[in-house]
C-alpha positions in Angstrom: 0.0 0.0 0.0 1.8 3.3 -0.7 2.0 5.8 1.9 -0.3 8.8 1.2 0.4 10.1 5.3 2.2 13.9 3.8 -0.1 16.0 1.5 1.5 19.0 -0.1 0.3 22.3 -1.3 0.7 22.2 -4.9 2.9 25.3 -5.7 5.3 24.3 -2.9 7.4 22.2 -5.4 7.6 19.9 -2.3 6.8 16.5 -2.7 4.2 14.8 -0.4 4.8 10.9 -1.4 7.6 9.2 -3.3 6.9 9.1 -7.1 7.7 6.3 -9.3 7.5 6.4 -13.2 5.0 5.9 -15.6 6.1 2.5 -16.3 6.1 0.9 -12.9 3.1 2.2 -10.5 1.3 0.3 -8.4 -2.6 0.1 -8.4 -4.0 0.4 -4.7 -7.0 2.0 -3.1 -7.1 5.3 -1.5 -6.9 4.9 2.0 -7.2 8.2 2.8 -10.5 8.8 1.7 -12.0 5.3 2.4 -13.4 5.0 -1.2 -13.6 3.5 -4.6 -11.1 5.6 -6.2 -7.7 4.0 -7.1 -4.9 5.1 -6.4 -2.4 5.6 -9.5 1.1 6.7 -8.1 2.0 8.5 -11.2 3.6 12.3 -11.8 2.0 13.9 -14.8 3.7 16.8 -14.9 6.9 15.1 -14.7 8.7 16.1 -18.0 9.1 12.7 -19.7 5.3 11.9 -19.3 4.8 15.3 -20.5 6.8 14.3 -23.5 4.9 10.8 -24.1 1.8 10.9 -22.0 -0.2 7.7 -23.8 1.3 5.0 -21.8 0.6 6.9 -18.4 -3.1 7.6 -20.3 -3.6 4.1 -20.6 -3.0 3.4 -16.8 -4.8 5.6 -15.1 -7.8 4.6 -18.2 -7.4 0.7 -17.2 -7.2 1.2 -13.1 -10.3 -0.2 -12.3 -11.9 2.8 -11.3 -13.7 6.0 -13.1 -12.0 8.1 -10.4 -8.2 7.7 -9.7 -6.4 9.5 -7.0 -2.5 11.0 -7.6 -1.2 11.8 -4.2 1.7 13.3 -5.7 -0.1 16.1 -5.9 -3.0 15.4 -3.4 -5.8 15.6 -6.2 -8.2 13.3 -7.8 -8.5 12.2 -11.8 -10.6 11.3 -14.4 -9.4 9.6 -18.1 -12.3 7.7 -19.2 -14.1 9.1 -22.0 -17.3 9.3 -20.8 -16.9 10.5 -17.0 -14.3 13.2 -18.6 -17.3 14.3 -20.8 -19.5 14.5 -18.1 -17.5 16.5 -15.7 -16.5 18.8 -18.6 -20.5 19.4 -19.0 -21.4 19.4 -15.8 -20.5 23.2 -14.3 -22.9 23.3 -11.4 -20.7 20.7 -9.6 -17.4 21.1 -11.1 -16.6 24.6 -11.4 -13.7 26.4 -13.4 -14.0 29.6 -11.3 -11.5 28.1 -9.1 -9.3 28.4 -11.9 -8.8 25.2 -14.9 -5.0 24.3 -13.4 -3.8 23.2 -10.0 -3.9 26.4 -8.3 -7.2 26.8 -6.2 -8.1 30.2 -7.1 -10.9 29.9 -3.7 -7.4 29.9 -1.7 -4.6 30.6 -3.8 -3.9 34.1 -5.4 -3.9 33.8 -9.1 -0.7 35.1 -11.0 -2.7 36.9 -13.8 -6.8 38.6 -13.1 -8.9 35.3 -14.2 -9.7 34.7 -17.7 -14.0 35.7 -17.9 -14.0 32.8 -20.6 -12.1 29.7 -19.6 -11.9 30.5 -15.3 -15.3 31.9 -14.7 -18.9 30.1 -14.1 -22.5 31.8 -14.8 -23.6 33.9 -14.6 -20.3 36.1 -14.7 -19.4 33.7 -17.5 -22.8 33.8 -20.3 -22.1 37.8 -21.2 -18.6 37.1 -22.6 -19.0 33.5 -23.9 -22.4 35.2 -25.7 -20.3 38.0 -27.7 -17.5 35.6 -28.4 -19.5 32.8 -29.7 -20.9 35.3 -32.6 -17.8 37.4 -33.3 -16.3 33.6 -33.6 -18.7 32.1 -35.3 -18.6 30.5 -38.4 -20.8 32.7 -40.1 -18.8 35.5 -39.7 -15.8 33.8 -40.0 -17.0 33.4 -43.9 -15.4 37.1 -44.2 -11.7 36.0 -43.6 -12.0 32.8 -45.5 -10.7 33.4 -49.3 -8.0 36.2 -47.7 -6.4 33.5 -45.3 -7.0 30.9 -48.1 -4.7 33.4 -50.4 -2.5 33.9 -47.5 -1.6 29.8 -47.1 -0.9 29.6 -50.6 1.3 32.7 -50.8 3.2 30.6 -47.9 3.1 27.6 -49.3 4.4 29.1 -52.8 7.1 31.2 -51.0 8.2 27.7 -49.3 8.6 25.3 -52.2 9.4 27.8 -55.2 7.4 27.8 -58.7 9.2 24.7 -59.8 7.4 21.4 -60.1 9.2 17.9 -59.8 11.5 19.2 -56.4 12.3 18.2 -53.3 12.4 20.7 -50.4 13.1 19.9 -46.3 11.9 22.1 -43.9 10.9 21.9 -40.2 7.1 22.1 -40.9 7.0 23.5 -36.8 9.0 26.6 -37.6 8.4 27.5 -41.5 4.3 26.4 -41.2 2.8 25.7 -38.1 4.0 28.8 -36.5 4.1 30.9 -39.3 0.8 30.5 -40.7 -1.5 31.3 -37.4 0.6 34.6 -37.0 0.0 35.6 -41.1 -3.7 35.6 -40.2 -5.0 35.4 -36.8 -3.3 38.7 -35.4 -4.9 40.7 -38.2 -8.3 39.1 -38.2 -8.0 40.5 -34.2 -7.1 44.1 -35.3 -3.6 44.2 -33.8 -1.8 47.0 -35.0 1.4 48.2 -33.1 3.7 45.1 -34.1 5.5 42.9 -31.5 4.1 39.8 -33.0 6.9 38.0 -31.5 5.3 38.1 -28.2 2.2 35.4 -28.7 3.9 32.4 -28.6 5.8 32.7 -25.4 2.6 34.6 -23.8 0.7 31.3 -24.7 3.0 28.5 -23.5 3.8 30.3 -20.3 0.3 30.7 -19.9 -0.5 26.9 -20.6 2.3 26.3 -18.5 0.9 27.8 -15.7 -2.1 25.3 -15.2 0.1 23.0 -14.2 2.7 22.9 -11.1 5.0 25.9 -10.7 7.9 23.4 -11.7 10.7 24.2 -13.8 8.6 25.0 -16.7 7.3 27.6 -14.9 9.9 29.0 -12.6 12.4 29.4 -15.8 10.1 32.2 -17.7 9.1 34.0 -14.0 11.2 36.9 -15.1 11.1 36.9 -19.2 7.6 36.9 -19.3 6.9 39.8 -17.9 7.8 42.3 -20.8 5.8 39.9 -22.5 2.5 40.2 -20.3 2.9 44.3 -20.8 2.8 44.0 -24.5 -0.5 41.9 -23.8 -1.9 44.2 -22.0 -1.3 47.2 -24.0 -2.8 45.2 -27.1 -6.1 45.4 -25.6 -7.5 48.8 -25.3 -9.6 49.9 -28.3 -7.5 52.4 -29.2 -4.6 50.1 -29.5 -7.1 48.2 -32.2 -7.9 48.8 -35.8 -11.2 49.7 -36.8 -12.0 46.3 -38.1 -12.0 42.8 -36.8 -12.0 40.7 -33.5 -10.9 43.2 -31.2 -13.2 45.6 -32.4 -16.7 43.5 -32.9 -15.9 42.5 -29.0 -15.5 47.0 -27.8 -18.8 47.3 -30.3 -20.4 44.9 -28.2 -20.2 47.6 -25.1 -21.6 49.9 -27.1 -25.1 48.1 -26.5 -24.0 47.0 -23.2 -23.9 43.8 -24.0 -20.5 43.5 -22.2 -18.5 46.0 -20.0 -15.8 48.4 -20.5 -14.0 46.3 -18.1 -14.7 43.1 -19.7 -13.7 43.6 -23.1 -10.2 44.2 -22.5 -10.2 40.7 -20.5 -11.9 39.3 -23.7 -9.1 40.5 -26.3 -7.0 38.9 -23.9 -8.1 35.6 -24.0 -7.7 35.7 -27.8 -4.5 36.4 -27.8 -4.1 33.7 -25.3 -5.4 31.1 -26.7 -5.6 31.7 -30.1 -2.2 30.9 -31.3 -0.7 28.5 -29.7 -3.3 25.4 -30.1 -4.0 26.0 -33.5 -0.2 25.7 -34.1 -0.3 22.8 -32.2 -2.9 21.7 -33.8 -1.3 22.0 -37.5 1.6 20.2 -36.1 -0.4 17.0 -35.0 -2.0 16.3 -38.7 1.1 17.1 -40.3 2.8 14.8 -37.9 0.0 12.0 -38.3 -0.2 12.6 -42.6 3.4 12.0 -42.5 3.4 8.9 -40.3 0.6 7.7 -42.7 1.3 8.9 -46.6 -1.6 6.6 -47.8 -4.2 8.6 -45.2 -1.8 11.5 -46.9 -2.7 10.1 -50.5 -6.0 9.8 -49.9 -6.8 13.1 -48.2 -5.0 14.6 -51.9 -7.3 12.4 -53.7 -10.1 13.6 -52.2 -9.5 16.8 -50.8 -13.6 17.0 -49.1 -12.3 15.1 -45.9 -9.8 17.8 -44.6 -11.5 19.0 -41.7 -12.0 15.0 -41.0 -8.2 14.7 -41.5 -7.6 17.8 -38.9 -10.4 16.0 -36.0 -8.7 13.1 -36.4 -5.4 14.3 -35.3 -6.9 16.3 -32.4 -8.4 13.3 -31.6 -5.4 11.4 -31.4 -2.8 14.5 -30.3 -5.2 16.6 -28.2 -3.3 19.8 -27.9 -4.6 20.8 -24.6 -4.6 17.6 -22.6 -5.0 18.7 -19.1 -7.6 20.9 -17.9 -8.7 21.0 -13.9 -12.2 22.0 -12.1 -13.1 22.2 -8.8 -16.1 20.6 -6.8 -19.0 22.8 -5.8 -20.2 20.6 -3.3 -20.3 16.8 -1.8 -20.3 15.1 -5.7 -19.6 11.7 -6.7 -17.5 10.3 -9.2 -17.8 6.4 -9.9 -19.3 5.2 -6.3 -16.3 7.6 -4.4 -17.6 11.0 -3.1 -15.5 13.7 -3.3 -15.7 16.8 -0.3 -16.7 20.2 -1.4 -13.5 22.5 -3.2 -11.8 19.4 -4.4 -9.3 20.1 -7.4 -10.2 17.0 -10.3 -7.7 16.9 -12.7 -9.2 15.9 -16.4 -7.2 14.3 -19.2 -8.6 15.2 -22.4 -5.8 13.3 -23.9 -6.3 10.1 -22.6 -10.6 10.1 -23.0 -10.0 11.0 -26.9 -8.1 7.6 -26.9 -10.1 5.6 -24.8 -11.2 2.0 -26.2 -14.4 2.3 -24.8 -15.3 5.0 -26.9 -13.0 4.8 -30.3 -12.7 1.5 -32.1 -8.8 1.1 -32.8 -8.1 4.3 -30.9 -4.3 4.9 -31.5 -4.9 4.3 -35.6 -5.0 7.7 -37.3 -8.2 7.0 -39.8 -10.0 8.8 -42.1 -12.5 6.4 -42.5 -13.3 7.4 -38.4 -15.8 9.7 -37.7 -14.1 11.4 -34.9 -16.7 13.8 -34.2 -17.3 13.7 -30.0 -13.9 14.3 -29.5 -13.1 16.6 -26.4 -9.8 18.2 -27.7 -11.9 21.5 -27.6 -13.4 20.5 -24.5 -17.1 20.3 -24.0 -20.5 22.1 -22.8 -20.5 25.9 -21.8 -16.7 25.8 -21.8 -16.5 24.8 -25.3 -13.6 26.1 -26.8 -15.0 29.8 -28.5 -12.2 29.7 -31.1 -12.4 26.2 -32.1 -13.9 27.4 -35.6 -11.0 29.6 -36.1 -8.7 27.0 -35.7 -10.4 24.8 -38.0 -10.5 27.7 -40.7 -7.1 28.0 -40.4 -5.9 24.5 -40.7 -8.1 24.1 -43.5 -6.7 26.5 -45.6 -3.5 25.5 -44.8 -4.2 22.0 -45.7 -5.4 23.0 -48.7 -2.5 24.9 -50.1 -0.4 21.9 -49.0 -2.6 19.2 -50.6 -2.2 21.3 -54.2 1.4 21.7 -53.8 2.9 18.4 -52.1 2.3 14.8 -53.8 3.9 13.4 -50.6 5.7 14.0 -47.0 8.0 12.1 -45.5 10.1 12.9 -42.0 13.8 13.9 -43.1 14.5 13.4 -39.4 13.1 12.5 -36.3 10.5 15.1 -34.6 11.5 16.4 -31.3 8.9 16.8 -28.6 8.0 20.6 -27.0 7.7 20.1 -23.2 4.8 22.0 -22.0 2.4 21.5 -18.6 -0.7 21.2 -20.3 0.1 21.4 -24.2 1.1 18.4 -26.5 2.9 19.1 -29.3 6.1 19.7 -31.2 8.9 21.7 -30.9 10.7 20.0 -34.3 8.9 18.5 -37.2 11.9 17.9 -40.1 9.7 16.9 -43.0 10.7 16.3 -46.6 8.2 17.9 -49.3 8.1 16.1 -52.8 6.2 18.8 -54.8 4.0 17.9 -57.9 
């Protein structure tokens, strides 16, 4: 039975029971709560789990239990599909007001003013997720369509030359995947004052900080702090053009549908969130098409199942994987009841591979209908930029698909280490253009 006798405050960086790797755990029950969860004596924040998180997935999946308990860091789990979905939809009882990472924002003081989208519950929450939801929406994202579509091939052109017949390697991370979102996402939300340079390391320190204040963390305490002024001063509407994301959400306190003083917070959270997954995001099904050139043959043959193609590897590479809520009150999980302002860590990652949910789970496969995925979470906390992301990746796929008769790795990808993210920090790919 492994000792659970020292709990730990989470930011401490001190550990309250030994850890063992992912390979090795033992399966026990919780004896400090008397109940059916299981006890999984796993560290998911440790950086080589971080790195390849699937085989820890699968344990705490196949413990025996819906709930698991990780007393390295005193909290409670869920990885099955279904009980993930449910706790994702159900905000009465698990709450993100208490903030979506470890910190407990009811005790803790956060390091940034809570997001009102992703760390808020109603009715503070429905105002903002309202206005987003339209400016965001897929009808009015019709507007940016054919100019982003024109801006991936203009990349995609720039990147392989006007030649036909050639070869070209690149690191599809650094020349596409980050490149692309920054062509056409900081326009589409009106920035104007340059300093581009800024989103990505705003993003994965944010990210970051859902998790422990480990390494990860600690190392960017001082860099990031030019980086969250820039933020901030990109969020005024003066600082924004006329035209676009920035400014539909300031027109929206015009009719008082929001706040003066939540807009700001609302341009925030775009910029955010709205970079970094969606490079992720390109990563994974670049990643996957190239593990699999006849999926990759297939998607050129019939260009129709891109967004499928783009599910599929969310699905299966979930760039957020982690997200945490917090218990409203006395709520049960599986048989085990959990006590009121308990933190329950949920891995997207592992439900979107669950066998009880997805036939052959770890196959990348068009022929899958992968729709019910919860890479962009689920219920009111619904990712609001999801359709942005899928725009984007589209159009990018696209331009590819016209250009590229096949991919192949020129070397092997390198893993970017993140607390909550999954992705890639390398992707060597070799481009054989038609």
């Amino acid at each position: 039975m492994t000792s659970l006798a020292a709990s730990r405050c989470p930011f401490s960086g001190a550990t309250g029971a030994p850890s063992s790797s992912a390979d090795g755990p033992a399966t026990h029950e919780a004896p400090r709560i008397a109940s059916t969860a299981a006890v999984v004596d796993v560290d998911p924040f440790d950086e080589a789990v971080l790195a390849n998180p699937h085989p820890m997935h699968e344990q705490l999946r196949e413990a025996g239990r819906d709930l698991v308990y990780l007393p390295q860091y005193d909290t409670y789990a869920v990885a099955r599909y279904e009980v993930v979905r449910e706790t994702l939809e159900n905000w009465q009882d698990f709450a993100s007001g208490a903030g979506v990472g470890l910190s407990n924002f009811n005790r803790e003081e956060p390091w940034r003013a809570p997001s009102l989208l992703l760390e808020a519950d109603p009715p503070r929450h429905d105002a903002p997720r309202a206005a987003l939801e339209k400016i965001l929406g897929p009808r009015r994202l019709r507007h940016y369509e054919s100019g982003w579509m024109d801006t991936a091939h203009r990349l995609v052109d720039s990147l392989l030359g006007q030649g036909i017949g050639s070869t070209r390697e690149l690191d599809a991370v650094t020349a596409i995947s980050e490149v692309y979102p920054l062509q056409v996402f900081p326009d589409a939300v009106g920035l104007t004052q340059g300093g581009l340079e800024n989103l990505l390391p705003y993003g994965n320190f944010a990210f970051n900080a859902f998790g422990p204040r480990n390494r990860l963390v600690t190392d960017e305490m001082e860099s990031i702090k030019p980086v969250m002024a820039w933020v901030a001063q990109q969020c005024p509407r003066e600082a924004l053009s006329a035209e676009g994301f920035g400014a539909d959400i300031w027109a929206r306190t015009d009719h008082r549908d929001l706040t003066e003083e939540q807009a700001p917070m609302i341009v925030r959270s775009l910029l955010t969130a709205g970079v970094d997954t969606t490079v992720y995001g390109i990563s994974a099904v670049l990643y996957h098409l190239a593990s699999n050139p006849e999926q990759y043959q297939r998607l050129r043959n019939d260009p129709s199942l891109v967004r499928r193609a783009f599910e599929e590897a969310l699905r299966l590479e979930s760039p957020v994987q982690t997200f945490f809520r917090t218990t409203t009150r006395e709520v049960s999980i599986g048989g085990t009841t959990l006590p009121t302002d308990q933190k329950v860590l949920m891995f997207l990652g592992a439900a979107n591979r669950d066998p009880r949910r997805w036939e052959n789970p770890d196959a990348f496969d068009l022929d899958r209908n992968p729709s019910g995925h919860v890479a962009f979470g689920s219920g009111i906390h619904q990712c609001a930029g999801q359709h942005v992301a899928r725009l984007e990746a589209a159009c990018i796929l696209i331009a590819l698909l016209e250009r590229v008769e096949h991919l192949e790795f020129a070397a092997a990808p390198e893993r970017k280490i993140n607390n909550t993210l999954l992705g890639w920090a390398s992707l060597p790919l070799r481009l054989h253009t038609t």
